[in-house]
ZAMARGU-4260 file (C-alpha; in steps of 0.2 Angstrom, whole numbers, plus 5000, padded with zeros to 4 digits):
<rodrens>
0) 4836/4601/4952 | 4849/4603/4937 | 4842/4589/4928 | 4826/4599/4929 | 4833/4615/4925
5) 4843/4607/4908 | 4826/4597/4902 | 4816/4615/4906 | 4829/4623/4894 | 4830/4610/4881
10) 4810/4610/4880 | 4812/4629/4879 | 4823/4626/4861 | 4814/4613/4854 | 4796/4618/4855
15) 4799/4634/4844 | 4799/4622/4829 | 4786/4611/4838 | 4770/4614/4825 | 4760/4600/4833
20) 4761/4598/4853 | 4761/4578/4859 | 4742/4576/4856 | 4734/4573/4840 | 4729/4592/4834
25) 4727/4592/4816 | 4728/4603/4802 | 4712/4606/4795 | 4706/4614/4777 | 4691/4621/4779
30) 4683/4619/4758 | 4667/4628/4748 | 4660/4621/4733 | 4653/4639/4725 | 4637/4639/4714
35) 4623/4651/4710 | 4606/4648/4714 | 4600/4644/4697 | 4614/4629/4698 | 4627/4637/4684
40) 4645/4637/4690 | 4656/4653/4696 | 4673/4648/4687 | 4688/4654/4697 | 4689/4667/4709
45) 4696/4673/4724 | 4688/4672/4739 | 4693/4675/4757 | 4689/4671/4775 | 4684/4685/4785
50) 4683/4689/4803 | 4674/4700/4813 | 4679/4707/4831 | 4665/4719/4839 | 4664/4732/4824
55) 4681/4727/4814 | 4681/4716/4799 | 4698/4709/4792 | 4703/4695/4781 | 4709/4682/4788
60) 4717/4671/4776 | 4712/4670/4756 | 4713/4658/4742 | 4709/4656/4724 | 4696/4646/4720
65) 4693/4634/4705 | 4679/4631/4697 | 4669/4635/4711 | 4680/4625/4725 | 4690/4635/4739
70) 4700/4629/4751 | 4705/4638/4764 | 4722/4628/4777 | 4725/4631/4794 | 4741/4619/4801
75) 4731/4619/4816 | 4714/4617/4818 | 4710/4626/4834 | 4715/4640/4827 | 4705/4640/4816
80) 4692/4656/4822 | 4678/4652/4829 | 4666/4665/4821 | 4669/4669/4802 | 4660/4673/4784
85) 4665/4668/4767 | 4666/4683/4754 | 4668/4678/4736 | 4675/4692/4725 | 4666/4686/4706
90) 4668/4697/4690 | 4671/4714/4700 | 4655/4710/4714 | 4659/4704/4732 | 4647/4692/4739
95) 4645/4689/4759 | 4637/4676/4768 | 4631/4679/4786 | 4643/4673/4798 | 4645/4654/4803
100) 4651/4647/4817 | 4665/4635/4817 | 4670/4622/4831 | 4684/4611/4832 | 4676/4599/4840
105) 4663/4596/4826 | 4673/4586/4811 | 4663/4598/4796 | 4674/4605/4788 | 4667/4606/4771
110) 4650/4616/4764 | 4641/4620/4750 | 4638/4639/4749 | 4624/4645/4736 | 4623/4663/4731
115) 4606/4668/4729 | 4598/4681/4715 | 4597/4694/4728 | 4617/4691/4733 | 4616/4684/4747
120) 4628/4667/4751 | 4619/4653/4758 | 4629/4640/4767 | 4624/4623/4772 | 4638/4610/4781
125) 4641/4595/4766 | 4645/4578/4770 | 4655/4580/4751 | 4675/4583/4754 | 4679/4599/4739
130) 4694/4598/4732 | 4703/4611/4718 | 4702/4601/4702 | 4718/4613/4695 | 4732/4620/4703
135) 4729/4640/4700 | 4743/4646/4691 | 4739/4652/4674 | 4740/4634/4667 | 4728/4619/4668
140) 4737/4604/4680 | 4734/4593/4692 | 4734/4599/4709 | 4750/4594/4721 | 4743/4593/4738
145) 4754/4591/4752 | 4752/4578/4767 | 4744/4588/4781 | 4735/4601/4768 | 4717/4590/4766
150) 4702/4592/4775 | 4703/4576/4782 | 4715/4582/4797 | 4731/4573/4790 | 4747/4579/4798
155) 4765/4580/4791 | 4779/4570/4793 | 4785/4583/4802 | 4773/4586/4816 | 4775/4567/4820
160) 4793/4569/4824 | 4790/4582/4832 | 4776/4576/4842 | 4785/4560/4845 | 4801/4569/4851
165) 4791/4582/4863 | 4781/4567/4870 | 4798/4555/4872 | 4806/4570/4883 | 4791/4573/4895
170) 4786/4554/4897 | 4805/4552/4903 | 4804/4567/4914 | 4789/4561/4923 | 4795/4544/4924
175) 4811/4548/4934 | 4800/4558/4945 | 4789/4543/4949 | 4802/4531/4950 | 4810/4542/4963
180) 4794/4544/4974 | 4796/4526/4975 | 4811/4526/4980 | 4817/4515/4964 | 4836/4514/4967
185) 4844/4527/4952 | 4855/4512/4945 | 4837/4501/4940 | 4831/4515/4930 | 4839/4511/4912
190) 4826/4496/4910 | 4810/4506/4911 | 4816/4520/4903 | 4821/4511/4888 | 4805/4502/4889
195) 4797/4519/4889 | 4806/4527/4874 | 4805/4510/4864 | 4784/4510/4867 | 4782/4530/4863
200) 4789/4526/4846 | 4777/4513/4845 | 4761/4521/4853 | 4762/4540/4849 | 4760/4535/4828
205) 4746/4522/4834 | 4739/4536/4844 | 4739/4549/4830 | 4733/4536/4817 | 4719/4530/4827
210) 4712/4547/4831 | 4709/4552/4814 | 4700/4532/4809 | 4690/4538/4823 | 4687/4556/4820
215) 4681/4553/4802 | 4671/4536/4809 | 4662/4544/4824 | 4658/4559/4812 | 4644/4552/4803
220) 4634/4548/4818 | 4640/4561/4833 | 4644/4581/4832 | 4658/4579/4844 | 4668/4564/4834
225) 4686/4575/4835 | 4684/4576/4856 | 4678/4557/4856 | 4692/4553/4846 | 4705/4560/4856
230) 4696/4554/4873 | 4697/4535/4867 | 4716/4536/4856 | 4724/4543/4871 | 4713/4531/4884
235) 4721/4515/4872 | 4736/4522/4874 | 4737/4525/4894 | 4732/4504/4893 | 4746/4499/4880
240) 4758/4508/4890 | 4755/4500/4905 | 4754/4484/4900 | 4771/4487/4889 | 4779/4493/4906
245) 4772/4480/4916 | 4778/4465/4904 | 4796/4471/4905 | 4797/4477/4922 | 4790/4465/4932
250) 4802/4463/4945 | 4801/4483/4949 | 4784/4489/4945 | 4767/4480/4950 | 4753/4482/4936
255) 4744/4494/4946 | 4762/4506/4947 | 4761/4503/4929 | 4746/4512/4926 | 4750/4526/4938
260) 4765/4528/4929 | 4757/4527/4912 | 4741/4537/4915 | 4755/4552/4921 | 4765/4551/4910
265) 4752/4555/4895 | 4744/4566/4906 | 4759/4577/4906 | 4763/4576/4888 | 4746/4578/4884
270) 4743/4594/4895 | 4759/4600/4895 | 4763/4599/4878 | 4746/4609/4873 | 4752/4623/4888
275) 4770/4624/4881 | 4764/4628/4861 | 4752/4639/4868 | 4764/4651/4875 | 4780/4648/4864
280) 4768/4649/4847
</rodrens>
């Protein structure tokens, strides 16, 4: 019970600074390649994404466009709202589209958005990735982009430690629980749970690298390709770890043990570690 209590506590300090829970949750830039109808470019502007809740509008975050390309980040991309309008402010006049709907499990991120002669913004999804051609900042340069600030869902260093660390903790945790509904002698524990910690630094980058070669695969040909992605990266890795437990722990745990043991394990940190940033962040 004070082994509980202490890893409760630990997970309590740690996930604060979490910015990515043990499943592969992207940051996401939602981009705009602004034009008028008659094809002429709109130059740089700033523009903003606004959100609407019953009768009350507000900005939800804003960026400064270049030669007509926006990008809008989110270091998440669930939280990315899932109702919003672009407003462009050009030369003194505000432009609004009608609102757009936005789902995390549909991979476009990018659109092209076309302001008509009477004003109004028409926006259509673009398979075309838009990306600020300048840094603005008064002087002409090349943009410095960060990892984890694309469109395509790329993730800081960062949120793979982190991830990686979170995951490590609660694989563990679930691991001494079902070694001890086995009734697996405390003293025959260090082999499995070193095998354990050595394959979730080996699976959880794999995991998160072959979710987005999914994502962006499954995109062209299914709507739902982010969901899909994860289903299958975190399906491989259930199989991987079993087989990694099983190969080294022979003498203790059967194959079919193994993949309880695996298929718990990333169950926990899966759903766990979605529940715990959900209330801490």
């Amino acid at each position: 019970m004070k082994k509980v209590l202490m890893l409760a506590l630990l997970l309590a300090l740690i996930l604060p600074a979490v910015s990515a829970d043990t499943g592969p949750h992207p940051s996401a830039t939602i981009s705009f390649n602004v034009t008028y109808a008659d094809g002429t470019g709109t130059g740089d502007f700033l523009a903003s994404i606004i959100v609407c809740d019953a009768d009350d509008c507000s900005i939800d975050t804003s960026d400064m466009c270049v030669q007509g390309i926006c990008n809008f980040h989110y270091y998440r991309i669930e939280r990315i709202p899932s109702q919003l309008e672009l407003q462009a402010k050009i030369q003194g006049k505000k432009f609004t589209s009608d609102v757009f709907n936005f789902s995390w499990t549909k991979s476009s991120l990018n659109y092209d958005a076309v302001i008509g002669n009477d004003g109004a913004v028409i926006l259509a999804p673009s398979p075309v990735q838009y990306r600020k051609p300048y840094e603005y900042n008064g002087t002409i340069g090349i943009i410095n982009e960060s990892l984890g600030n694309n469109s395509n869902g790329n993730v800081e260093m960062s949120d793979l430690a982190s991830a990686m660390i979170v995951t490590i903790i609660i694989e563990l945790a679930v691991a001494i629980i079902m070694l001890k509904r086995w009734k697996i002698k405390a003293k025959k524990w260090k082999k499995p749970l070193l095998t354990i910690f050595l394959a979730d630094i080996i699976t959880v980058p794999l995991v998160w690298a072959l979710f987005y070669v999914l994502s962006e695969a499954i995109s062209a040909i299914y709507p739902w390709s982010m969901l899909i992605a994860i289903i299958i990266a975190e399906a491989l890795a259930i199989v991987a770890e079993a087989y990694i437990l099983f190969a080294f722990n022979k003498k203790l745990l059967s194959l079919k043990k193994s993949f309880w043991l695996s298929i718990a394990m990333n169950i926990a940190s899966f759903v766990i570690g979605t529940l715990a940033l959900a209330v801490f962040l």
